[in-house]
C-alpha positions as CSV (number, residue, x, y, z in Angstrom):
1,X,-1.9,3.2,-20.4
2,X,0.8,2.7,-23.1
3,X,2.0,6.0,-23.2
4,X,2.0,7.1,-19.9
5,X,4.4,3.9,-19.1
6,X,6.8,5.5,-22.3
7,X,5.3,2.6,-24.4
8,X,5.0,3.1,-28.0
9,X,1.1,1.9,-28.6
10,X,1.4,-0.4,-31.3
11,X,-1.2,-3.5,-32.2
12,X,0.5,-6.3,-30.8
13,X,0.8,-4.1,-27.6
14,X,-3.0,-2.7,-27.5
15,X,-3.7,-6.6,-28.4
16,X,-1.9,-8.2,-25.6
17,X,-2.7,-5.9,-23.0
18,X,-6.3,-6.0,-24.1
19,X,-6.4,-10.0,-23.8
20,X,-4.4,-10.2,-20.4
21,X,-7.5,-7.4,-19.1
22,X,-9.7,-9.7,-20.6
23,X,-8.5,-13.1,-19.1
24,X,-6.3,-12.5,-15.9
25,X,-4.0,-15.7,-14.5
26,X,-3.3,-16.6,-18.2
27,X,-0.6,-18.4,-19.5
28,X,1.3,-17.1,-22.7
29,X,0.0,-19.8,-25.0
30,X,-3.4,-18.5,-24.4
31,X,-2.1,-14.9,-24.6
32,X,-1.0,-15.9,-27.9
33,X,-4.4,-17.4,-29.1
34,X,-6.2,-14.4,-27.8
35,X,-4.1,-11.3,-29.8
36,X,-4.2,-13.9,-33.1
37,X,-8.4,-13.6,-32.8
38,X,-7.6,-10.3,-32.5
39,X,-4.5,-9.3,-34.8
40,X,-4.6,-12.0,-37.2
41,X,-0.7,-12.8,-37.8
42,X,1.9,-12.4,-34.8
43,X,4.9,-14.3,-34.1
44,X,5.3,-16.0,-30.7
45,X,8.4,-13.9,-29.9
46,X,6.4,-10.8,-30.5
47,X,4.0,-11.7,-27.8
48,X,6.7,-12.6,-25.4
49,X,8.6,-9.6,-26.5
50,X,5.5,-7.4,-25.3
51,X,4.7,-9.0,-22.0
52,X,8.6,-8.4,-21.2
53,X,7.6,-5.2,-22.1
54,X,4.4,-4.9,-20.0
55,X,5.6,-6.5,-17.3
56,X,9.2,-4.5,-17.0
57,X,6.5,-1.4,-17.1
58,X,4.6,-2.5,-15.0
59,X,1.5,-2.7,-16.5
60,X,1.2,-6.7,-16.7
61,X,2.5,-9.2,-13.2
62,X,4.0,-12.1,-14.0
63,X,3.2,-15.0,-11.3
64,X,4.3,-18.4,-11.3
65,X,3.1,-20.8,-8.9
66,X,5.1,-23.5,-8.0
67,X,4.7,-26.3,-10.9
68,X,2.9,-23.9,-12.9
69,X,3.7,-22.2,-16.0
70,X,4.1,-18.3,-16.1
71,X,0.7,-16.6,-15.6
72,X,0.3,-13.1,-16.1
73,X,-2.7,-10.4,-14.9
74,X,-3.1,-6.9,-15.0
75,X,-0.8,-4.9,-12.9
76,X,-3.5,-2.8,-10.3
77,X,-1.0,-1.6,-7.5
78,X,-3.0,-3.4,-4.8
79,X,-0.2,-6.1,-3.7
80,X,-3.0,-9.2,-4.0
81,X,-2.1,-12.4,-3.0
82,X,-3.7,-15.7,-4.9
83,X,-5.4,-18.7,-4.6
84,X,-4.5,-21.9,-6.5
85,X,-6.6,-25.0,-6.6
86,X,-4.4,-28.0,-6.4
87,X,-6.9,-30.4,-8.5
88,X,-7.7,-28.0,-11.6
89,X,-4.7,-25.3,-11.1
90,X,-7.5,-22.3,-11.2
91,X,-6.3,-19.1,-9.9
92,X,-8.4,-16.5,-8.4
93,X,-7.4,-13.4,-6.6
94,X,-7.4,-12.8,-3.0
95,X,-7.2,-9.5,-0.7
96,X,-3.9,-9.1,1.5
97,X,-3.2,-11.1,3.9
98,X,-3.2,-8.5,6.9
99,X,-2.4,-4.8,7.2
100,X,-1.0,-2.9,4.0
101,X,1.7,-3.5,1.6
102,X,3.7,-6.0,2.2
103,X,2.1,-6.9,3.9
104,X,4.0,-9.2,5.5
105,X,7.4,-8.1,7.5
106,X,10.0,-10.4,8.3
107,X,11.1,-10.8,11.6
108,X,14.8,-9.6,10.1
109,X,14.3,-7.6,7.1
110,X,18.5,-8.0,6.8
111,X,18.3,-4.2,5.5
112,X,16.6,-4.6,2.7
113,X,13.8,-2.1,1.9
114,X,10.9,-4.4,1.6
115,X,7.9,-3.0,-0.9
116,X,6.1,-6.1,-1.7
117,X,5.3,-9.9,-0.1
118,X,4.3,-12.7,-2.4
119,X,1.6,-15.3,-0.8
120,X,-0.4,-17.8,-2.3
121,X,-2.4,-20.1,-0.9
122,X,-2.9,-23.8,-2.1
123,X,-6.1,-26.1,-1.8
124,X,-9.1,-26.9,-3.1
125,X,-12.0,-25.0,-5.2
126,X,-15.4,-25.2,-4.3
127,X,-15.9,-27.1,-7.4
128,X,-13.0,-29.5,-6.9
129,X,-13.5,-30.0,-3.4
């Protein structure tokens, strides 16, 4: 996946890819505990430095829902929309809202050429509720 983004595949890269597959709508402190189980040693501003890195390649989405810290999942080209309880902040994935991507359409796109909507949905888990 590295290379075929014109990544240099180093460890902190294969690390923090590997924990964002392994825990999607994870925050960067938790990013950072996961590659240091798997690395050992590395700086906080190496992590951040790859997820700029993933994300600008597109191989990592950043979301940040309102009130939330930045949470970031594997990039999969779907155009998902998400779910966020309001009691225990989970965040689960959920299919597009109608039709294909965007999605949504504006009712005046003001000549922009529109390629992605971002939705998500606020309420209640079944565990919270």
């Amino acid at each position: 996946m590295l290379r075929e983004a014109s990544l240099r595949v180093t460890r902190p890269r294969v690390a923090v890819l590997g924990a964002v597959h392994a825990r999607p709508h994870t925050d960067t402190e938790s990013i950072i505990a996961l590659t240091r189980d798997d690395l050992g040693r590395v700086s906080h501003q190496a992590v951040y430095d790859v997820l700029r890195a993933l994300t600008e390649a597109g191989l990592v989405r950043r979301i940040q829902p309102s009130g939330s810290v930045a949470l970031y999942e594997p990039e999969i080209g779907d155009n998902h929309h998400h779910l966020v309880c309001r009691s225990c902040a989970t965040v689960v994935d959920v299919d597009c809202a109608v039709g294909s991507a965007p999605c949504l359409a504006p009712p005046d796109g003001s000549g922009y050429a529109i390629d992605e909507a971002e939705v998500i949905f606020w309420g209640l888990c079944p565990g919270c509720a």
